[in-house]
C-alpha positions in Angstrom: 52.1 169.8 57.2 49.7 167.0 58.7 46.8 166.2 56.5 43.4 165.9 57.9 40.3 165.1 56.5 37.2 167.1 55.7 34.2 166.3 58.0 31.1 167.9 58.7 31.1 171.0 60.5 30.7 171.5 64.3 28.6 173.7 65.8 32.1 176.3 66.6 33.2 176.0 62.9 29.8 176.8 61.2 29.4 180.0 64.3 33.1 180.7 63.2 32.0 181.0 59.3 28.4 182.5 59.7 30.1 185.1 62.4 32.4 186.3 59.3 29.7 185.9 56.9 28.0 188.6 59.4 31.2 191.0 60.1 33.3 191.1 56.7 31.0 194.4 55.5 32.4 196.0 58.8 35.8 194.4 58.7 38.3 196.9 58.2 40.7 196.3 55.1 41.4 197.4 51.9 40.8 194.8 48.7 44.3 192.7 49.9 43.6 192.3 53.3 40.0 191.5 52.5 41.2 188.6 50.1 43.9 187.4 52.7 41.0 187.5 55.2 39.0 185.1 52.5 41.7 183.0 51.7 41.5 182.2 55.7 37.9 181.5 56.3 38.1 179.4 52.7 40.8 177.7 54.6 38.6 177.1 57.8 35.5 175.8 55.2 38.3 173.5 53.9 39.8 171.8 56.7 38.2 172.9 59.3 39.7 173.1 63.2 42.6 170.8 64.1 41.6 167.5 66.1 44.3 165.2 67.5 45.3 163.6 64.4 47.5 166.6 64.1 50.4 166.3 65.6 50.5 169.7 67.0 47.2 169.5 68.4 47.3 166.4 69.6 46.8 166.9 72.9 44.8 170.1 72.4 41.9 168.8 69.7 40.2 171.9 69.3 38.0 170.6 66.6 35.9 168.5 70.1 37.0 171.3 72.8 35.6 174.1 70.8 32.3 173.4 71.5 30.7 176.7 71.1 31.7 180.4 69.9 30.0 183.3 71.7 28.5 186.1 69.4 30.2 189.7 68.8 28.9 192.2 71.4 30.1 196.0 72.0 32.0 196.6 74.6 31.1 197.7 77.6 32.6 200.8 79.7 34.5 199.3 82.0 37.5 201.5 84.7 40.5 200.5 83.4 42.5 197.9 85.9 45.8 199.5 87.9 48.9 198.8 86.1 50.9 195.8 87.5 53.7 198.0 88.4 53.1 201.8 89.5 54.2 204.4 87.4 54.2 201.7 84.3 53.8 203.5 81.0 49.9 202.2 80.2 48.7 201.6 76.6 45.2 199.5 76.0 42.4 197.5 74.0 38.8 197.1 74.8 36.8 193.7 73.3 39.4 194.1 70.5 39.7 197.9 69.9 42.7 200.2 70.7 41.0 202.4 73.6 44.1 204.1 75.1 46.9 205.2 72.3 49.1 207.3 75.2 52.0 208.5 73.9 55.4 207.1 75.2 58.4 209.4 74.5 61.3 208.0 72.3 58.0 205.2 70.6 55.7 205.2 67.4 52.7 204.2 68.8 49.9 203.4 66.3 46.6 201.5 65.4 46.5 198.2 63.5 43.3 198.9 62.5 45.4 201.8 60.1 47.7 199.0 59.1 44.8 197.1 58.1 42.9 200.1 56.6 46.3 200.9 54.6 46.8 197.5 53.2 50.5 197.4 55.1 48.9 194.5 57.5 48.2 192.3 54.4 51.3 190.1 54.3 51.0 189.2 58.0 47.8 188.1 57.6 48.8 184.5 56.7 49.9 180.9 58.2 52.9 179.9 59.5 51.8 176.6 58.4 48.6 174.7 57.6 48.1 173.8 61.1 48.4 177.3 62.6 44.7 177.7 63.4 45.3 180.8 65.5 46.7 182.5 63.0 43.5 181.2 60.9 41.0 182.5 63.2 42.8 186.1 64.1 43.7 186.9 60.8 40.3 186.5 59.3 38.2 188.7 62.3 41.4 191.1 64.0 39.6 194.3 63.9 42.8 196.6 65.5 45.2 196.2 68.1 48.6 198.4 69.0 51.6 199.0 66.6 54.9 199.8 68.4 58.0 200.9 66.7 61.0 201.4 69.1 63.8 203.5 67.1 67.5 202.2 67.4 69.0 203.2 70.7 65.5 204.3 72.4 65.9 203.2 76.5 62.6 203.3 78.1 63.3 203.4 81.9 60.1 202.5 83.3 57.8 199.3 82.0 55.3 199.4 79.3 51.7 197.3 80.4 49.8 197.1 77.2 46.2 196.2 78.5 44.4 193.6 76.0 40.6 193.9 78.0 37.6 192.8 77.1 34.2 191.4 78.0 31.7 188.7 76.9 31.7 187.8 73.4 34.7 188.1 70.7 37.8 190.0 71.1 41.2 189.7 68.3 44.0 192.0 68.7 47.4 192.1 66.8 50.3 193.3 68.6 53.2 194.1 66.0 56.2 195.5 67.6 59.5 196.2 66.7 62.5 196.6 68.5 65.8 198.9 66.7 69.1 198.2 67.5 70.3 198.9 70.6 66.8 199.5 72.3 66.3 198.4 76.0 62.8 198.0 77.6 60.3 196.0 79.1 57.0 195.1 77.9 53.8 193.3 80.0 51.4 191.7 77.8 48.4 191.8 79.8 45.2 189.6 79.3 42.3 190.2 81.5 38.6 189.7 80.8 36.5 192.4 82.9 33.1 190.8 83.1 31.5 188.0 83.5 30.3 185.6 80.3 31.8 183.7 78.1 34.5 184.7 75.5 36.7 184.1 72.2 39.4 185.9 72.6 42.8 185.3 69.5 46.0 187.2 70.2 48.8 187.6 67.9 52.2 189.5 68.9 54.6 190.0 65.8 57.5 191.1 67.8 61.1 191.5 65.6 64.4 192.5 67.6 67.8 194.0 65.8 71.2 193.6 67.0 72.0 194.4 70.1 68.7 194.5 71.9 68.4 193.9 75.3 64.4 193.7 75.8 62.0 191.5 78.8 58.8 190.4 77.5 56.1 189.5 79.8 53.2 187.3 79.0 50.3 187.5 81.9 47.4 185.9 80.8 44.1 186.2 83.3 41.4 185.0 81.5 37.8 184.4 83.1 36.9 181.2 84.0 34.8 180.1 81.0 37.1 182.1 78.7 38.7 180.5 75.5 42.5 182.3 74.8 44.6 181.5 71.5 47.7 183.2 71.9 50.2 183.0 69.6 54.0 184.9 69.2 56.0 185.3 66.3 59.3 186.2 67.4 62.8 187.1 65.1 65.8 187.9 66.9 68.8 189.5 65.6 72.7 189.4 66.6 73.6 190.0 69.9 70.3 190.3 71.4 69.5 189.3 75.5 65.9 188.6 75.6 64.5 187.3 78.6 60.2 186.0 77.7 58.0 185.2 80.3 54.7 183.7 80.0 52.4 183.1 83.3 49.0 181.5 82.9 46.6 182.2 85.7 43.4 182.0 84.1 41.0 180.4 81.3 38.7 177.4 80.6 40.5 176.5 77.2 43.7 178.1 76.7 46.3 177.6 73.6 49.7 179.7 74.3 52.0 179.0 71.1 55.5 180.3 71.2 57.1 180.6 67.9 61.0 181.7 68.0 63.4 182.5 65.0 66.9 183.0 65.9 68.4 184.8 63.0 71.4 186.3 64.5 74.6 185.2 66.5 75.5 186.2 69.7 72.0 186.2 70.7 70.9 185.1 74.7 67.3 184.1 75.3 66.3 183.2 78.4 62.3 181.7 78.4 60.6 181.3 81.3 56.9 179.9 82.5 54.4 179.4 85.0 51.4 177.7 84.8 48.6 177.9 87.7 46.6 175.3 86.5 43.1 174.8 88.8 38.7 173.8 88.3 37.8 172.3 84.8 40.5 174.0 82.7 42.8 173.1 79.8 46.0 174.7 79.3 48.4 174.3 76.4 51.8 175.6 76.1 53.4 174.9 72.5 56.8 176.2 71.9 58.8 175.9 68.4 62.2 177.4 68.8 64.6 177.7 65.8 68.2 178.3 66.5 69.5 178.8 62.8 73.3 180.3 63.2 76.4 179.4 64.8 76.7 180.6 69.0 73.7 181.1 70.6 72.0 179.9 74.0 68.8 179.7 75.2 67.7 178.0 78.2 63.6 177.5 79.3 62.2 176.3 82.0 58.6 176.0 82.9 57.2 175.4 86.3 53.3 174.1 86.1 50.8 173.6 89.3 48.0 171.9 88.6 44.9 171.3 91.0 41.1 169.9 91.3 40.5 168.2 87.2 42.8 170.3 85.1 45.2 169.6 82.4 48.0 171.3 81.4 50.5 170.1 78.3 54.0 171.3 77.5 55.0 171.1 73.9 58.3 172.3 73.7 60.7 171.6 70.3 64.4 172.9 70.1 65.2 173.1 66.1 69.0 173.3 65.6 69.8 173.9 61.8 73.0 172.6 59.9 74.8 175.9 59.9 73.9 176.6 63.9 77.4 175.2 64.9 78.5 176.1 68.8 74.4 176.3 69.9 74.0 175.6 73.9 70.0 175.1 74.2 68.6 173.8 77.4 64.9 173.3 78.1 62.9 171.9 81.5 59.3 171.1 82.3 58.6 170.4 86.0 55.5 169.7 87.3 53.4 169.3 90.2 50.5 167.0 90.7 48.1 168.4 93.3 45.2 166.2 92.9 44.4 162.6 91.5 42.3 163.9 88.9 44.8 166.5 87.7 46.4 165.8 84.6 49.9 166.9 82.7 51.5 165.9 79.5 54.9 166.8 78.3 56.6 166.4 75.4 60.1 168.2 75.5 61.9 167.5 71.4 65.1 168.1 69.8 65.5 168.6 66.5 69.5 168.6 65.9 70.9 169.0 62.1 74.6 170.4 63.0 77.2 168.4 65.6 79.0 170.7 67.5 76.1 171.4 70.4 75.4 171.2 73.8 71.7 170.8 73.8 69.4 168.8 75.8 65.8 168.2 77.5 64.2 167.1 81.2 60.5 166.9 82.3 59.1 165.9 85.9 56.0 165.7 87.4 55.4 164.6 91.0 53.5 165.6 93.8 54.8 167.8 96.8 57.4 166.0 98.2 56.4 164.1 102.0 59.5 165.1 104.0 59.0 168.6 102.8 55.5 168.5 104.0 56.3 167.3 107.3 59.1 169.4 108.1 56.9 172.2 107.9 53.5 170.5 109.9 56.0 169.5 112.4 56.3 172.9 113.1 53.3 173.6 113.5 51.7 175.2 110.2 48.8 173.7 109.3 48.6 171.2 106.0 46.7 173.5 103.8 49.1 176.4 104.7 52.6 174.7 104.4 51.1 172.9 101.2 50.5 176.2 99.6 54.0 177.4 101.1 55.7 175.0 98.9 53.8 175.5 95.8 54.6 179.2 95.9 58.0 178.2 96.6 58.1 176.5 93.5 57.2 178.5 91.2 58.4 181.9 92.9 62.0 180.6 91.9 61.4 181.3 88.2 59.8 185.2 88.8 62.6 185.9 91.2 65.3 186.0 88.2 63.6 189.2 87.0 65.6 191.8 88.5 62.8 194.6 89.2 61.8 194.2 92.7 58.6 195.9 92.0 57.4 193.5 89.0 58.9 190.2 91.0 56.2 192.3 93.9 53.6 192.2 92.0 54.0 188.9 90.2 54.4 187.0 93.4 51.3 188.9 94.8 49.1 187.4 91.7 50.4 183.6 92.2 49.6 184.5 96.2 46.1 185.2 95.3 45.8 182.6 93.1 46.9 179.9 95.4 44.2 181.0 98.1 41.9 180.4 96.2 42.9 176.8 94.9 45.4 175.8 97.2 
């Protein structure tokens, strides 16, 4: 835990505390969850928002880059976006609410406003560590979100989008799912503001895998342009278990994606992936923790960033190999391209390796388009911006094409397409 000390509160952290001060009578919990919620805002009084004396947050001091926190407003009736990928099994949230509960044969899907209601959510409601101010800030205001419980065995053919919408103002949703052994789907995770204005918007996804799961997880996260996002997963992952996790940032003024991995079981294949579209005024932080505790497993991650005009993007990505996690292969990449003088990228790729029998190691780049590239296609006649934006989805298209759905690698591609037009 880093140690920081008390100061006077800033304008967010005081409209942080007086916004719980004015929702906890319509908060919904019973007498634990209400005390875990307290113990969190106490928390928040104490120590206030990390700056970059944490190490954690160095890069990302959102004690300064919190400036201000928009106030709770209903949320507006809004037509529900297509799905990324037709016939896609839909489930959604509006402004923090569960406004589509479809049912999806062979899944439990319920409320976590129930959970919450029940007293069931208490225990999740607490830190992974003293630093973990997502977890601070979600677990004191989450109003509901969707609970999915796949049964051992369950095959769900066709993807399931779960639509996390919402407008101006505050929106936190909890996603706990939870896959049986044996289960084979694929999940989007779909963030998407559908109006105008600023927003707070916290995420949390509790996601646990048994043995033998074979599961794709897709993060797309398409925040407005003066939204601020704090994601955050909690993964555990069984025996035997191929998970493939992507996470694609195409959105966002301020945006914190933490990735926080537990692998608990040999045998186990994950395969992370990332893509960061990186353009205007924004900041964009990608913080991964992953734990490889047992003997034979592999992971590999690679993450592909773009960034344009004044942003700046940062990569925090540690590999923790225990003493007992003999025969561990772990490979992780950053690579990054500069499109602008004022754009701005930090990396910092770490291994952490207790046991000696491993194959692990780390790589980060960051360049701008390479000149013979550039030429060879001007010199055929495509025009700068065109053969500049050619190579840029080039780039990143690599890591979406090793989905094996055609449709979703479609639609995918067809975002980053639109996105580049309009930065490019």
């Amino acid at each position: 835990m880093n140690m920081q000390s008390t100061s006077r509160q800033t304008a967010a952290e005081s409209a942080l505390i007086d916004a719980y001060n004015a929702q906890v009578g319509d908060l919904p919990g019973n007498g634990a969850v209400i005390s875990a919620r307290d113990r969190l805002l106490e928390d928040l009084k104490t120590n206030g928002l990390p700056n970059r004396r944490v190490e954690a947050w160095h890069y990302t001091d959102l004690k300064t880059l919190l400036r201000s926190v928009p106030a709770q407003v209903p949320a507006a009736v809004v037509a529900a976006p297509q799905p990324l990928v037709e016939g896609a099994l839909v489930i959604a949230t509006h402004q923090g609410l569960v406004d589509n509960r479809n049912s999806i044969d062979g899944v439990l899907v319920g409320s976590f406003a129930d959970m919450l209601r029940e007293g069931t959510a208490a225990p999740g409601l607490s830190l992974l560590d003293g630093d973990d101010a997502i977890g601070k800030i979600n677990g004191a205001f989450v109003r509901d979100g969707l609970v999915l419980e796949f049964p051992a065995g369950t095959t769900i053919d066709r993807p399931i989008e779960i639509q996390a919408l919402h407008g101006a103002g505050q929106a936190h949703t909890r996603f706990p799912v939870s896959f049986g052994a044996g289960c084979k789907a694929t999940v989007i995770e779909r963030h998407m503001a559908t109006t105008d204005g600023e927003a707070l918007v916290s995420s949390v996804s509790d996601i646990s895998l048994e043995d033998g799961a074979e599961v794709t997880w897709i993060v797309l996260q398409e925040q407005g342009a003066s939204d601020t996002h704090l994601g955050q997963m909690r993964v555990r992952v069984g025996s035997n278990v191929k998970l493939r996790l992507y996470v694609i940032n195409a959105g966002g003024k301020l945006v914190r994606q933490e990735l926080r991995i537990d692998v608990a079981g040999e045998g186990t294949d994950l395969q992370l992936r990332g893509v960061n579209l990186l353009g205007g005024d924004t900041h964009t932080d990608v913080t991964l923790v992953l734990g490889h505790n047992v003997p034979n497993t592999t992971s590999t991650e690679i993450f592909r960033s773009v960034v344009f005009d004044r942003a700046r993007g940062i990569f925090q990505g540690m590999i923790k190999v225990a003493l007992d996690a003999q025969k561990t292969d772990a490979k992780m990449a950053c690579n990054t391209l500069l499109m602008s003088d004022e754009a701005e990228f930090s990396s910092k790729p770490e291994l952490e390796i207790f046991a000696d029998d491993v194959q692990c190691g780390h790589g980060a780049t960051v360049a701008d388009i390479d000149s013979n590239h550039l030429y060879y296609l001007m010199a055929r006649g495509i025009p700068r911006n065109k053969a500049r934006a050619m190579l840029v989805r080039a780039f990143v298209a690599e890591i979406i094409e090793e989905l094996e759905d055609e449709q979703l690698v479609e639609a995918l591609e067809g975002i980053i397409s639109t996105w580049l037009e309009k930065h490019a």
